[in-house]
PDB file of N, CA, C and O in Angstrom:
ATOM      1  N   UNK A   1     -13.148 -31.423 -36.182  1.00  0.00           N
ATOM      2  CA  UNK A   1     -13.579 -30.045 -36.187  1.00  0.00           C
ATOM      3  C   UNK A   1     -14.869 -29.895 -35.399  1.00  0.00           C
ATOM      4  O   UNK A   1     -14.943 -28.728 -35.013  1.00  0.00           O
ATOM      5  N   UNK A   2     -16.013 -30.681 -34.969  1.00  0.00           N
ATOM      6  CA  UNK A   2     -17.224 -30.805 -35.067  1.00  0.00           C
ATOM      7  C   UNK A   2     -16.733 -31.028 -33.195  1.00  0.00           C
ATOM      8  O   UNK A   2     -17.530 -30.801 -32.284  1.00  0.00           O
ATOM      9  N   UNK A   3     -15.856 -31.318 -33.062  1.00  0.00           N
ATOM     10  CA  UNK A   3     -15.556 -31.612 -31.454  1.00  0.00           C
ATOM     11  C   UNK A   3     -14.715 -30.526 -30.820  1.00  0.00           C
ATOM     12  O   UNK A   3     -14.542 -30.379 -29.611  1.00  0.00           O
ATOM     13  N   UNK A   4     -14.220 -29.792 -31.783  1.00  0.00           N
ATOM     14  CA  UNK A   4     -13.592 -28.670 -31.471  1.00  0.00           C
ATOM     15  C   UNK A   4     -15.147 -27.569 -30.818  1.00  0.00           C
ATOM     16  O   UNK A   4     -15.467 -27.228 -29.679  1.00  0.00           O
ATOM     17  N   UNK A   5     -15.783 -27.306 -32.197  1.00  0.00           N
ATOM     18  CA  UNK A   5     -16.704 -26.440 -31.836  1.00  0.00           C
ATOM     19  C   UNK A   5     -17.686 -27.134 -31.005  1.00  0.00           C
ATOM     20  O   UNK A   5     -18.848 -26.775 -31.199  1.00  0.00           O
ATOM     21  N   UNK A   6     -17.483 -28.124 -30.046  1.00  0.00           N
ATOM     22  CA  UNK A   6     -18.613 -28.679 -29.075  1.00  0.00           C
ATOM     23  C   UNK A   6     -17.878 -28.311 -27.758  1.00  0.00           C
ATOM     24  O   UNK A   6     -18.341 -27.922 -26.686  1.00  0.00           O
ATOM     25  N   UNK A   7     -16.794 -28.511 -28.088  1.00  0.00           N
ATOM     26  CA  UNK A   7     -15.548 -27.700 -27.156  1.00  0.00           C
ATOM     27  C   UNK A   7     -16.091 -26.341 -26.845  1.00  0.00           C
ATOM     28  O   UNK A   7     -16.435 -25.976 -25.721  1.00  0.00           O
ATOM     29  N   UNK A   8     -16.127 -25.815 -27.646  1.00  0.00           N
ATOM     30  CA  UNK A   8     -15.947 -24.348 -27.403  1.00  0.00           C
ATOM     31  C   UNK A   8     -17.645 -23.693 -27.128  1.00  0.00           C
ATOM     32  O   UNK A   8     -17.894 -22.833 -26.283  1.00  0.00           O
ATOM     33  N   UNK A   9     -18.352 -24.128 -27.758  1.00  0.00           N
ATOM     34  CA  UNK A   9     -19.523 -23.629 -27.172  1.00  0.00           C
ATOM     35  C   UNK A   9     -19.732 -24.295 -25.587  1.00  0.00           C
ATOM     36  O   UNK A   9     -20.327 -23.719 -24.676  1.00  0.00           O
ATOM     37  N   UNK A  10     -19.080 -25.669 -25.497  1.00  0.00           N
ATOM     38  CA  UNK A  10     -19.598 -26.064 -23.691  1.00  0.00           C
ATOM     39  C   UNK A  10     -18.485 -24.976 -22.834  1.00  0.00           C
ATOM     40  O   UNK A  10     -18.900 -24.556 -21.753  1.00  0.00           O
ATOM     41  N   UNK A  11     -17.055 -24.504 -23.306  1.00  0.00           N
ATOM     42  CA  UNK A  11     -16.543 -23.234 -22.237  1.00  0.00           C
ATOM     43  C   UNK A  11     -17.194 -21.851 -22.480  1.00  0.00           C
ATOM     44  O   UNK A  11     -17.265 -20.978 -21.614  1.00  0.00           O
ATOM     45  N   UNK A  12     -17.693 -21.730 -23.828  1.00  0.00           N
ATOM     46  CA  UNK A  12     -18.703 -20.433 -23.799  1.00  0.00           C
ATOM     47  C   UNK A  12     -20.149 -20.532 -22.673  1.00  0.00           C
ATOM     48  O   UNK A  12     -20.384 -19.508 -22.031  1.00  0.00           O
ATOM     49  N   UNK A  13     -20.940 -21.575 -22.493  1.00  0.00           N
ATOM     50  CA  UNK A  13     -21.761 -21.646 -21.907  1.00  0.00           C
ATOM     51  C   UNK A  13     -21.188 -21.930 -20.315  1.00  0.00           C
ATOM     52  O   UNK A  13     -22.067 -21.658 -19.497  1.00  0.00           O
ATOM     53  N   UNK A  14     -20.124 -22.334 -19.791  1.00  0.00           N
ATOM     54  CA  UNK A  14     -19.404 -22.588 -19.096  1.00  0.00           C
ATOM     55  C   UNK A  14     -19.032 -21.031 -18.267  1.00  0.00           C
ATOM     56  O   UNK A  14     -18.970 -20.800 -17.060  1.00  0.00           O
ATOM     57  N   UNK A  15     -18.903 -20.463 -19.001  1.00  0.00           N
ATOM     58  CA  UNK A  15     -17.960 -18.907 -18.826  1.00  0.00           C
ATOM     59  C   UNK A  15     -19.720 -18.325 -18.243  1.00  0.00           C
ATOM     60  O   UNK A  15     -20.115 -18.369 -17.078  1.00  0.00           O
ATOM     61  N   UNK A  16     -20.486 -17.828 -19.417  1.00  0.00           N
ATOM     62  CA  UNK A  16     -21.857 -17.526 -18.883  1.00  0.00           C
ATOM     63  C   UNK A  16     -22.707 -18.015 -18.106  1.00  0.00           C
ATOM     64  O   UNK A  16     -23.727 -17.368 -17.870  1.00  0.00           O
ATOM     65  N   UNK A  17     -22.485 -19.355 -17.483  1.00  0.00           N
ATOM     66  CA  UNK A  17     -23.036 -19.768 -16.456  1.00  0.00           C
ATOM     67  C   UNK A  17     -22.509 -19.349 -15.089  1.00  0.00           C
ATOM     68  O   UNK A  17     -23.229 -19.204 -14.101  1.00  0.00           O
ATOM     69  N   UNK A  18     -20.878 -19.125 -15.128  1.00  0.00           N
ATOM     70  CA  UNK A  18     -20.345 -18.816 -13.807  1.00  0.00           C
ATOM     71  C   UNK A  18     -20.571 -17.212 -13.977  1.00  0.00           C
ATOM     72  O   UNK A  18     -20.176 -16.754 -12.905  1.00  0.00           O
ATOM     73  N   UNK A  19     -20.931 -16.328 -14.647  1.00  0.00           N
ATOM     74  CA  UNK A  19     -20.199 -15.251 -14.930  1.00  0.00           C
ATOM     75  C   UNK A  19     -21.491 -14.330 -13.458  1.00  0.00           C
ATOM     76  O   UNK A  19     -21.105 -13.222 -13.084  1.00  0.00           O
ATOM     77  N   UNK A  20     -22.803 -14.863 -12.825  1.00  0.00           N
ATOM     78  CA  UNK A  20     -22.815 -14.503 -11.811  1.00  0.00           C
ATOM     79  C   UNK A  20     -21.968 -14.044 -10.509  1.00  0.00           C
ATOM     80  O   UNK A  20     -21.960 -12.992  -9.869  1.00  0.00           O
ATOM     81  N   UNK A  21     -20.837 -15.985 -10.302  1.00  0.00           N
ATOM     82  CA  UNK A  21     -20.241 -15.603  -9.293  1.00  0.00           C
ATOM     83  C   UNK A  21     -19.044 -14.455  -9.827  1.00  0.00           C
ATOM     84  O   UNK A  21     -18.413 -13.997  -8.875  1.00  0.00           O
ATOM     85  N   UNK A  22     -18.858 -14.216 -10.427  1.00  0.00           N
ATOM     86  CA  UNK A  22     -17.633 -13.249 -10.886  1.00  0.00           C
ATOM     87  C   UNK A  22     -17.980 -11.826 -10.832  1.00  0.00           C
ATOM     88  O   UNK A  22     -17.180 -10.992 -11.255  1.00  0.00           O
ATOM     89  N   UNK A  23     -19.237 -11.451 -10.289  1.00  0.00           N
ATOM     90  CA  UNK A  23     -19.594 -10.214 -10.119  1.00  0.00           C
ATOM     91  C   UNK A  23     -19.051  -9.583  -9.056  1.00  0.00           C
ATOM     92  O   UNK A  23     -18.848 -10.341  -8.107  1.00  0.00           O
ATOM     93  N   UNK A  24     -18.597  -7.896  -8.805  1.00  0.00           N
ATOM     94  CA  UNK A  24     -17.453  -7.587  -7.642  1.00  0.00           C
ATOM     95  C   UNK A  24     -18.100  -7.404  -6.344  1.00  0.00           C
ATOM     96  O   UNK A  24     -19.239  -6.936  -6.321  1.00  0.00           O
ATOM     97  N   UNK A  25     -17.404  -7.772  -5.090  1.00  0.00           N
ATOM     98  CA  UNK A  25     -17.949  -7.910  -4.435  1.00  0.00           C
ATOM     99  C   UNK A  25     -18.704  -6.519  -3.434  1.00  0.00           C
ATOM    100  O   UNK A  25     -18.778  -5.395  -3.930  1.00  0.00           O
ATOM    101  N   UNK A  26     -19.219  -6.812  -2.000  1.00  0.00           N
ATOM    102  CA  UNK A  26     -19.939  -5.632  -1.855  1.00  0.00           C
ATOM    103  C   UNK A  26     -19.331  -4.288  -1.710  1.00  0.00           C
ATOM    104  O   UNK A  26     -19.856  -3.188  -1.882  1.00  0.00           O
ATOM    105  N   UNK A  27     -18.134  -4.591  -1.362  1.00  0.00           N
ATOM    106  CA  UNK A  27     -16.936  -3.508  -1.101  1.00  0.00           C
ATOM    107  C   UNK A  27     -17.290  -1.971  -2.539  1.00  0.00           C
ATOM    108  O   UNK A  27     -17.598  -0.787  -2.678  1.00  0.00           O
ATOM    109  N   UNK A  28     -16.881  -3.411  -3.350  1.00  0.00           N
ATOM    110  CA  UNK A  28     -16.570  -2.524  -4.992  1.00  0.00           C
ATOM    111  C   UNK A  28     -17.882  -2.208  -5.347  1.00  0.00           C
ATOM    112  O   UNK A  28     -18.014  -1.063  -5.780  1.00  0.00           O
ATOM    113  N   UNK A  29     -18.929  -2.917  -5.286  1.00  0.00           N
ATOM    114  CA  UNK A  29     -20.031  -2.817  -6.223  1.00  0.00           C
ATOM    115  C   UNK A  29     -20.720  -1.554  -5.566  1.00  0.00           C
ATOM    116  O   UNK A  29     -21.505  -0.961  -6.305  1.00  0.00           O
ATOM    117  N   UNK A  30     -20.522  -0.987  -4.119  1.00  0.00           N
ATOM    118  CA  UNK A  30     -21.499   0.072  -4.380  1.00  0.00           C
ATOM    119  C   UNK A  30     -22.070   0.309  -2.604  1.00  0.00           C
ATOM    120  O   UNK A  30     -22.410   1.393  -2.130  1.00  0.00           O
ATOM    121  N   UNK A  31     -22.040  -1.289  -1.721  1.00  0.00           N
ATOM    122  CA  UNK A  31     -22.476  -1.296  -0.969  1.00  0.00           C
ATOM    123  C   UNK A  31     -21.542  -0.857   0.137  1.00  0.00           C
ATOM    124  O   UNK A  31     -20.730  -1.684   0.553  1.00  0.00           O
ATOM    125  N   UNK A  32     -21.579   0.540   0.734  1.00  0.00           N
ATOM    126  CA  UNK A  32     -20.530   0.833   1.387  1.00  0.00           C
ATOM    127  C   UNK A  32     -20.820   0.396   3.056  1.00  0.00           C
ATOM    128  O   UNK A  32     -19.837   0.117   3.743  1.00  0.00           O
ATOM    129  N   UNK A  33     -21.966   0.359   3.563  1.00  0.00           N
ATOM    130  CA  UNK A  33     -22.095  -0.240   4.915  1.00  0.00           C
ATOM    131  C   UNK A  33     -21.987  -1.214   5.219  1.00  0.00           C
ATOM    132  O   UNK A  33     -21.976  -1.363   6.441  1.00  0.00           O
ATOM    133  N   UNK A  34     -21.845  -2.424   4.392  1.00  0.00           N
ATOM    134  CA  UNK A  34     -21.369  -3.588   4.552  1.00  0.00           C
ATOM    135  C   UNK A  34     -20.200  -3.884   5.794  1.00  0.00           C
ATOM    136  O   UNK A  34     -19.503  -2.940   6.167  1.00  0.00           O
ATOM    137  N   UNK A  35     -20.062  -4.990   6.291  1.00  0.00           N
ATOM    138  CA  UNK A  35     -18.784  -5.159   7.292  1.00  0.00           C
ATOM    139  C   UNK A  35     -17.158  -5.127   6.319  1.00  0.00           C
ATOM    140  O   UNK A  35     -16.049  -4.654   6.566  1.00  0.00           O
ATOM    141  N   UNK A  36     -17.535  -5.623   5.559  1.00  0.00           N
ATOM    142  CA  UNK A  36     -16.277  -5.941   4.093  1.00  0.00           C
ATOM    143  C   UNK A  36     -15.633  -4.478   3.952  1.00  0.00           C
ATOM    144  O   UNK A  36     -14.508  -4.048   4.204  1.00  0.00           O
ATOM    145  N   UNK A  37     -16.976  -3.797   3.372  1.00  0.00           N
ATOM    146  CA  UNK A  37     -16.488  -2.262   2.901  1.00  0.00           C
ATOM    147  C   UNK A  37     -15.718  -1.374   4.348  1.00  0.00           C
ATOM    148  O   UNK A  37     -14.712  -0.669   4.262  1.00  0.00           O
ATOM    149  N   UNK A  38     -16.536  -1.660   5.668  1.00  0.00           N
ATOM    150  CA  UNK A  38     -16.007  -1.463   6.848  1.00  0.00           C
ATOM    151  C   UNK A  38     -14.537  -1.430   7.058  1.00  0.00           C
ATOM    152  O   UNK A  38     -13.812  -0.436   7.095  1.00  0.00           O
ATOM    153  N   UNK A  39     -14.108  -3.111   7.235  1.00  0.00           N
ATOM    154  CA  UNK A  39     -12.804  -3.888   7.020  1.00  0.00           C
ATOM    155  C   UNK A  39     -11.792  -3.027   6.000  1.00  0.00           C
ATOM    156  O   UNK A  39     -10.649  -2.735   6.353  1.00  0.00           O
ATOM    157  N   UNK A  40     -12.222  -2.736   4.975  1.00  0.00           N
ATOM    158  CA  UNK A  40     -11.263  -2.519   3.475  1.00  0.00           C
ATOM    159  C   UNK A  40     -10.891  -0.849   4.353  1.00  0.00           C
ATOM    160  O   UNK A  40      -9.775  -0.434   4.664  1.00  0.00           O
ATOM    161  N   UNK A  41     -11.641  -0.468   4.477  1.00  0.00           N
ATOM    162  CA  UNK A  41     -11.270   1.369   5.293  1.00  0.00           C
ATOM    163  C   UNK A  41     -10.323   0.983   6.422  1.00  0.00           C
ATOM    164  O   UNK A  41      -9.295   1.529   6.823  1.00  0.00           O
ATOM    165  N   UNK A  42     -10.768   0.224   6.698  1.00  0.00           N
ATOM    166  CA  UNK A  42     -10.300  -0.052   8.389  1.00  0.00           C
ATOM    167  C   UNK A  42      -8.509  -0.177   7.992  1.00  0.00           C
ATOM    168  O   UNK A  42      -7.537   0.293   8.585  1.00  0.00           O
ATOM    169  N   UNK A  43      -8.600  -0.973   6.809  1.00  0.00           N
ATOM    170  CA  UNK A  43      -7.445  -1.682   6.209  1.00  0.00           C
ATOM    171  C   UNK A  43      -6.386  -0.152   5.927  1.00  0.00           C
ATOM    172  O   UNK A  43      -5.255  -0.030   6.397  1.00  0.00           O
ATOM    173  N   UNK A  44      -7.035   0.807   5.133  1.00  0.00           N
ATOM    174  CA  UNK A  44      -6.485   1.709   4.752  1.00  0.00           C
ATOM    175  C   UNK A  44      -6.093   2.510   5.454  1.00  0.00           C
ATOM    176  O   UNK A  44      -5.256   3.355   5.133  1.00  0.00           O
ATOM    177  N   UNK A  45      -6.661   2.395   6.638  1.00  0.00           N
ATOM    178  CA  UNK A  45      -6.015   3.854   7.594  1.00  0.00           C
ATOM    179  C   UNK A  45      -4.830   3.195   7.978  1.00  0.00           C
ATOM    180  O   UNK A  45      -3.715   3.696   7.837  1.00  0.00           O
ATOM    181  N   UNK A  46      -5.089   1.868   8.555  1.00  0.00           N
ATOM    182  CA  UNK A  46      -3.643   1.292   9.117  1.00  0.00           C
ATOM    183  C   UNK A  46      -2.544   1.559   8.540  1.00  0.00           C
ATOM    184  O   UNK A  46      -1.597   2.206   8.987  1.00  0.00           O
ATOM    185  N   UNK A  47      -2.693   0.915   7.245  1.00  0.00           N
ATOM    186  CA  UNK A  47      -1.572   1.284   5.974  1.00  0.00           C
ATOM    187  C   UNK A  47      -1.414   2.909   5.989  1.00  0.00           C
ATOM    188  O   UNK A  47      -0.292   3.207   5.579  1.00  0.00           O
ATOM    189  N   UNK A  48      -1.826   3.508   6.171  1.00  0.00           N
ATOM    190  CA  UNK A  48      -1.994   5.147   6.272  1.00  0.00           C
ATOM    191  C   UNK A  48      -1.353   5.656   7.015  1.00  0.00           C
ATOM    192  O   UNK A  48      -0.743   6.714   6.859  1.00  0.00           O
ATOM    193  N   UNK A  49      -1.413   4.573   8.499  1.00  0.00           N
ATOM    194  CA  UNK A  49      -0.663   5.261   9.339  1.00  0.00           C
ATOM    195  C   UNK A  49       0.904   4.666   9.271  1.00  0.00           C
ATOM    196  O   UNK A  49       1.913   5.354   9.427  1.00  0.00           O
ATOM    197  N   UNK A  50       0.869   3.200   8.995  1.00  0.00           N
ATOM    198  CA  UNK A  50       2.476   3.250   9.007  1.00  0.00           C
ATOM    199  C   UNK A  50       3.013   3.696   7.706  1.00  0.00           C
ATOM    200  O   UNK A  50       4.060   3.157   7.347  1.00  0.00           O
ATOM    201  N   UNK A  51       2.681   4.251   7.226  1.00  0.00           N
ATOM    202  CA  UNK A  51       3.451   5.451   5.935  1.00  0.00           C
ATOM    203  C   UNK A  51       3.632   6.609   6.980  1.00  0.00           C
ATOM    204  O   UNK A  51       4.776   6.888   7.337  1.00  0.00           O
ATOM    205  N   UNK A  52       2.570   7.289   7.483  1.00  0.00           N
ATOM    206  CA  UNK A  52       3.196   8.189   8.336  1.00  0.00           C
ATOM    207  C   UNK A  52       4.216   8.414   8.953  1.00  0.00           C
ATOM    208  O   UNK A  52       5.009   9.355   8.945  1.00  0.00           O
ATOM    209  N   UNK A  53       4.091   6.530  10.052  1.00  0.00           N
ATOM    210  CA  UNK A  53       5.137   6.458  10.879  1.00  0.00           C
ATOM    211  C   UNK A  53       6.763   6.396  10.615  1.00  0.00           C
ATOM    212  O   UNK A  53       7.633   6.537  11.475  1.00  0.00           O
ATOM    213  N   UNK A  54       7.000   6.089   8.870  1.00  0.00           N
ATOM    214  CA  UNK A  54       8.199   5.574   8.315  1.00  0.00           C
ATOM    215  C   UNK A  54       8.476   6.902   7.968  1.00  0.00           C
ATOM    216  O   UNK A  54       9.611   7.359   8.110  1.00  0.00           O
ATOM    217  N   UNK A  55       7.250   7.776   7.387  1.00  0.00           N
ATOM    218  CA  UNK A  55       7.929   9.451   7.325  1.00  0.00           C
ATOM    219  C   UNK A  55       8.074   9.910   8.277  1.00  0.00           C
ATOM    220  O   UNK A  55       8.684  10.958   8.064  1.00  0.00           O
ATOM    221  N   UNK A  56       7.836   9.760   9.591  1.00  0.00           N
ATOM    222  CA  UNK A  56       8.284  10.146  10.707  1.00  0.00           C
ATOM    223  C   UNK A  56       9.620   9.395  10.920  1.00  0.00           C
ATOM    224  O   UNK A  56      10.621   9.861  10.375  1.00  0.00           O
ATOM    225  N   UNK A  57       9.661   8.925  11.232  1.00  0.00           N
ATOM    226  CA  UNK A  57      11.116   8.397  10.854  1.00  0.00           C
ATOM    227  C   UNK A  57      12.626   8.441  10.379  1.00  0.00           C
ATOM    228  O   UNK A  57      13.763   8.547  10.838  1.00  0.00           O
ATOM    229  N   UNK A  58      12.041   8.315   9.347  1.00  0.00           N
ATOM    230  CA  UNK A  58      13.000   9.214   8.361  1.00  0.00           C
ATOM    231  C   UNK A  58      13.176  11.100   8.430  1.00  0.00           C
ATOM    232  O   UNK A  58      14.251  11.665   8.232  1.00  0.00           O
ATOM    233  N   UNK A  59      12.163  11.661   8.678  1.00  0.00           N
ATOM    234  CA  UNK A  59      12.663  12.854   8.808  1.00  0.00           C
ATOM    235  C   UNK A  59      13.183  12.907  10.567  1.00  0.00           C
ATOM    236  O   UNK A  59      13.907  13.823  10.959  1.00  0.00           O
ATOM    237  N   UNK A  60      12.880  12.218  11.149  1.00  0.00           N
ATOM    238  CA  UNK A  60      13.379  12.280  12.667  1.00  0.00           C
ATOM    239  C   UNK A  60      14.967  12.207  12.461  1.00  0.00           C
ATOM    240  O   UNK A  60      15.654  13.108  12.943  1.00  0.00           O
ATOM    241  N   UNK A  61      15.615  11.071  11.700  1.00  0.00           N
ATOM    242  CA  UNK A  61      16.594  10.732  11.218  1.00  0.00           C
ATOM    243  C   UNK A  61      17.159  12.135  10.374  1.00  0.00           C
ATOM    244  O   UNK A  61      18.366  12.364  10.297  1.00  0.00           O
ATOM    245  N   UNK A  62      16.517  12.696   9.989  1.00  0.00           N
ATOM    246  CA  UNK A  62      17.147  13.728   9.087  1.00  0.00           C
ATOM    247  C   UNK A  62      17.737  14.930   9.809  1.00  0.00           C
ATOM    248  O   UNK A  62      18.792  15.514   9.560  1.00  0.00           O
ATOM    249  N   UNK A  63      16.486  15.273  11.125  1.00  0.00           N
ATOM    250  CA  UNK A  63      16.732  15.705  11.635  1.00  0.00           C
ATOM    251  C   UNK A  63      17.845  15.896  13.075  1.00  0.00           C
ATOM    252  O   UNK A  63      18.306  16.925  13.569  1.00  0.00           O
ATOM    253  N   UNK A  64      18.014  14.521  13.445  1.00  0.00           N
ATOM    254  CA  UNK A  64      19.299  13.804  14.067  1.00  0.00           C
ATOM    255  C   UNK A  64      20.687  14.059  13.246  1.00  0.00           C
ATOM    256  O   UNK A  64      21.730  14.445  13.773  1.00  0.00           O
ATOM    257  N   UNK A  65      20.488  13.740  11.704  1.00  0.00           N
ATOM    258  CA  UNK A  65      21.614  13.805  11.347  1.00  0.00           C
ATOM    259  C   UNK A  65      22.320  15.653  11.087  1.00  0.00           C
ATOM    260  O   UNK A  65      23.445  16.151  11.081  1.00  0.00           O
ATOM    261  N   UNK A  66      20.815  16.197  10.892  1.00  0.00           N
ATOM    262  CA  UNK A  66      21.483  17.864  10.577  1.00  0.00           C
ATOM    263  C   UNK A  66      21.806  18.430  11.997  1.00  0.00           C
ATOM    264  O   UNK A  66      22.460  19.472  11.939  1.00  0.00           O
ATOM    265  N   UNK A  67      21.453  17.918  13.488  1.00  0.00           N
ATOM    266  CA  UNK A  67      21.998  18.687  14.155  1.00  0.00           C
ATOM    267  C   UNK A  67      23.139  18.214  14.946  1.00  0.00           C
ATOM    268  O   UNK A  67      23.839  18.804  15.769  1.00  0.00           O
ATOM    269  N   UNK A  68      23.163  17.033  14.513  1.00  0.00           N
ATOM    270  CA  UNK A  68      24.798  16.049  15.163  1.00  0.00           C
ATOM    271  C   UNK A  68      26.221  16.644  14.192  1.00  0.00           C
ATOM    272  O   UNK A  68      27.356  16.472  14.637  1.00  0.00           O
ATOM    273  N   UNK A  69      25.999  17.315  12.902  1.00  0.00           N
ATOM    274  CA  UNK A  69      26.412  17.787  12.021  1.00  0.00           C
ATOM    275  C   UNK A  69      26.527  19.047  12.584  1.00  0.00           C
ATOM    276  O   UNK A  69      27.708  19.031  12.931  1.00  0.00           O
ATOM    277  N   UNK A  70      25.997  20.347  12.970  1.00  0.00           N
ATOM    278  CA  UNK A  70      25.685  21.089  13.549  1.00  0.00           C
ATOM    279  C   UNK A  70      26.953  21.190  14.623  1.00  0.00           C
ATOM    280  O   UNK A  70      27.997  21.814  14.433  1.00  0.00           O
ATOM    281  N   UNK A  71      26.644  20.525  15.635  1.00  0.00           N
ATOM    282  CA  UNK A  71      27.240  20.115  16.965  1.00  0.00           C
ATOM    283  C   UNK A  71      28.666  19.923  16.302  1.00  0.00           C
ATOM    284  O   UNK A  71      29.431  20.813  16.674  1.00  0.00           O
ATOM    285  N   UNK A  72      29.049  19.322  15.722  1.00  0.00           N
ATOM    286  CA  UNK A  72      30.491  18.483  15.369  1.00  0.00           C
ATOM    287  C   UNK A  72      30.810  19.975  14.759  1.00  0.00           C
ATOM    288  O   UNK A  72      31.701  20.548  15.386  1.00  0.00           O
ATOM    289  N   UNK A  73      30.312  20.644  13.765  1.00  0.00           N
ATOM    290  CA  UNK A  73      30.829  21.579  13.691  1.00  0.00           C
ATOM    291  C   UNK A  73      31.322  22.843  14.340  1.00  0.00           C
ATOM    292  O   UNK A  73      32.333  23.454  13.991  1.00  0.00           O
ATOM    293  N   UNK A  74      30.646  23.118  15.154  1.00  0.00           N
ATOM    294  CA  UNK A  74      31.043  23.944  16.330  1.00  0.00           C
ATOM    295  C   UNK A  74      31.687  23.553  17.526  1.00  0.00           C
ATOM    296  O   UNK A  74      31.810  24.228  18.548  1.00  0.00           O
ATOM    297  N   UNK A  75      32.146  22.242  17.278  1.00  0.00           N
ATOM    298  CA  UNK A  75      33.044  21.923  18.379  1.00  0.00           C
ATOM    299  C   UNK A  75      34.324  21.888  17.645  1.00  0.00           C
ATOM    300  O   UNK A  75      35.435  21.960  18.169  1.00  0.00           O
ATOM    301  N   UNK A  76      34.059  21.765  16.323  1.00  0.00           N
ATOM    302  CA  UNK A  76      35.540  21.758  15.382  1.00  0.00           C
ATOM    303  C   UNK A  76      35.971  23.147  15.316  1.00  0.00           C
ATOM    304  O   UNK A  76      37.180  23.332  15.177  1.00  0.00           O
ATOM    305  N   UNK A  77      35.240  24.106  15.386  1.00  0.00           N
ATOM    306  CA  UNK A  77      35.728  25.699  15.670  1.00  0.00           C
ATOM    307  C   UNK A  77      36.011  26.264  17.101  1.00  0.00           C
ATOM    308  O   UNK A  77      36.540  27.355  17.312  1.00  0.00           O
ATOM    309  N   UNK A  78      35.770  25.761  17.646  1.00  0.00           N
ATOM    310  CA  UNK A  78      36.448  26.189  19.370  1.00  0.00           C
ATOM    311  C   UNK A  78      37.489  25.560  19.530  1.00  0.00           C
ATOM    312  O   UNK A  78      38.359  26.202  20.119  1.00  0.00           O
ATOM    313  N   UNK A  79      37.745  24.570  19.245  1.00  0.00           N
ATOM    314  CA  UNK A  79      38.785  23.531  19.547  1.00  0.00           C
ATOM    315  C   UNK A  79      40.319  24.194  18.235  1.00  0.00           C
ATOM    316  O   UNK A  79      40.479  23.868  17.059  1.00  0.00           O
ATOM    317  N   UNK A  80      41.226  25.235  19.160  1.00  0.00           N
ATOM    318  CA  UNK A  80      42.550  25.162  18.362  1.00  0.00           C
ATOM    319  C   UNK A  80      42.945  24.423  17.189  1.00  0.00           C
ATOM    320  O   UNK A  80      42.302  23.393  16.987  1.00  0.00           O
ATOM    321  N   UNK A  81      43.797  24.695  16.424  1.00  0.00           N
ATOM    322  CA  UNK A  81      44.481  23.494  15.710  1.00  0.00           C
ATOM    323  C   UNK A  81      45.484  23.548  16.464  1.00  0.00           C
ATOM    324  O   UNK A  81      45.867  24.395  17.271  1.00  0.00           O
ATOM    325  N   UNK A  82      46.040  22.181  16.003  1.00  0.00           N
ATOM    326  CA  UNK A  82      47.576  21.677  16.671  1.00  0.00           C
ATOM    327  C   UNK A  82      48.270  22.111  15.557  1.00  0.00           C
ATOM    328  O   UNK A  82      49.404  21.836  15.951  1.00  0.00           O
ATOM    329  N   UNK A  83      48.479  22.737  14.105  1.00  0.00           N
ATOM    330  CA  UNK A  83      49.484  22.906  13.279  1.00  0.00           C
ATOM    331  C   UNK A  83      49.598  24.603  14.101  1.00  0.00           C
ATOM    332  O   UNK A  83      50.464  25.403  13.748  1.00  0.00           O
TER     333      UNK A  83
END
């Protein structure tokens, strides 16, 4: 028992000794001119923009498909039937 709790107070003092490096870094903590905090924006527009580009995309596609639809239909009304 006596090695248990020698255990546990050396990872308690263990935990509070590192618990400096575990502080967030400059991004999070506050410091926004940093190169990091720079980088992390920099990061977000990119990602920003290819969301754009995939909604562009897709509605380009949407829009391909409503007027090829369009087209097919009005060629199916000029065109006779054979019955």
């Amino acid at each position: 028992m006596k090695l248990r709790n020698l255990l546990t107070l050396f990872l308690a003092a263990l935990l509070l000794h590192s618990a400096p490096t575990a502080l967030a870094c400059s991004a999070c903590y506050g410091k926004s001119d940093s190169a990091l905090a720079q980088g992390m924006n920099n990061g977000i527009f990119v990602l920003l923009g290819f969301i754009g580009l995939i909604l562009l995309g897709v509605s380009a596609f949407f829009v391909f498909i409503l007027r090829r639809a369009a087209r097919v239909q009005a060629q199916s009304q000029t065109v006779p039937n054979a019955n």
